[in-house]
N, C-alpha and C positions, 0 to 999 in steps of 0.2 A: 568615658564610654558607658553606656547602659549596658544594660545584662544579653542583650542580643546582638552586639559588637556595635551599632548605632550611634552615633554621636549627637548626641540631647543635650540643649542648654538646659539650665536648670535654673528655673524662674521664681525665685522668692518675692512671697508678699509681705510689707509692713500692713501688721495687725491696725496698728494705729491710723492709720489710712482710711481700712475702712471704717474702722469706727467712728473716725469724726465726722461724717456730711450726717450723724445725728443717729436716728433709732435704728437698727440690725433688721427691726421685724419687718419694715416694706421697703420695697427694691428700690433704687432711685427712678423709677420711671411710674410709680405708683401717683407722685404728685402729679405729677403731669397728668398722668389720665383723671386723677380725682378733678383738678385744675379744668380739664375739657369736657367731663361728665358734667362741673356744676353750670359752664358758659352755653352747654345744651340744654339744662335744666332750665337757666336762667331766660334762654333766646326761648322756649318751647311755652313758659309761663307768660311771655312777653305776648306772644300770638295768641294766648289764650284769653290775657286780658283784651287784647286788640277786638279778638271775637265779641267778647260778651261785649262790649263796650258798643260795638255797630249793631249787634243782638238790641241792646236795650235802646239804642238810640232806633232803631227803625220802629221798635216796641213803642215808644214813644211819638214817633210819628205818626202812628198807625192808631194809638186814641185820637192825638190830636186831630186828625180829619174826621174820623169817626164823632168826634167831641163837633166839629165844624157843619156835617153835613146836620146833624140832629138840630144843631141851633139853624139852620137855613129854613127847615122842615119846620121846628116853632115858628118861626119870621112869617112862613108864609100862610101855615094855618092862626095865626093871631088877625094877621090880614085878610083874610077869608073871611074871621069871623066879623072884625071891625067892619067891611064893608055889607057883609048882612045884617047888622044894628044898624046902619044909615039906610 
């Protein structure tokens, strides 16, 4: 009986218990969250290269036409000019 007539079991822990699943200083639930902080880190860096990657590739695209119409524009004043020497 406890000290207010109550009847309390009285639940002992082995030390050793907890000390084994490893270090004292973070709670078991500490990996898990470090575990799902890094598969966001990881999933968040993944979109980020996804980004840059259609960033540069449209970047790319967008000389390339650039690069395309410029050559059209020589094409057709070389041919302007070749047909005024004749």
């Amino acid at each position: 009986m406890s000290r207010d007539g109550s009847t309390a079991e009285c639940i002992q822990l082995d030390r050793s218990l907890l000390m084994s699943e490893g270090s004292t200083t973070h709670p078991e639930g500490t990996t898990a969250m470090y575990m799902l902080e890094q598969d966001l880190a990881r999933s968040r860096m993944g979109e980020m290269q996804a980004e840059a990657a259609a960033a540069s590739r449209a970047r790319r695209l967008y000389l390339a036409r650039r690069a395309a119409r410029r050559a059209e524009r020589a094409v057709r004043r070389a041919a302007r000019a070749s047909a005024a020497v004749y």
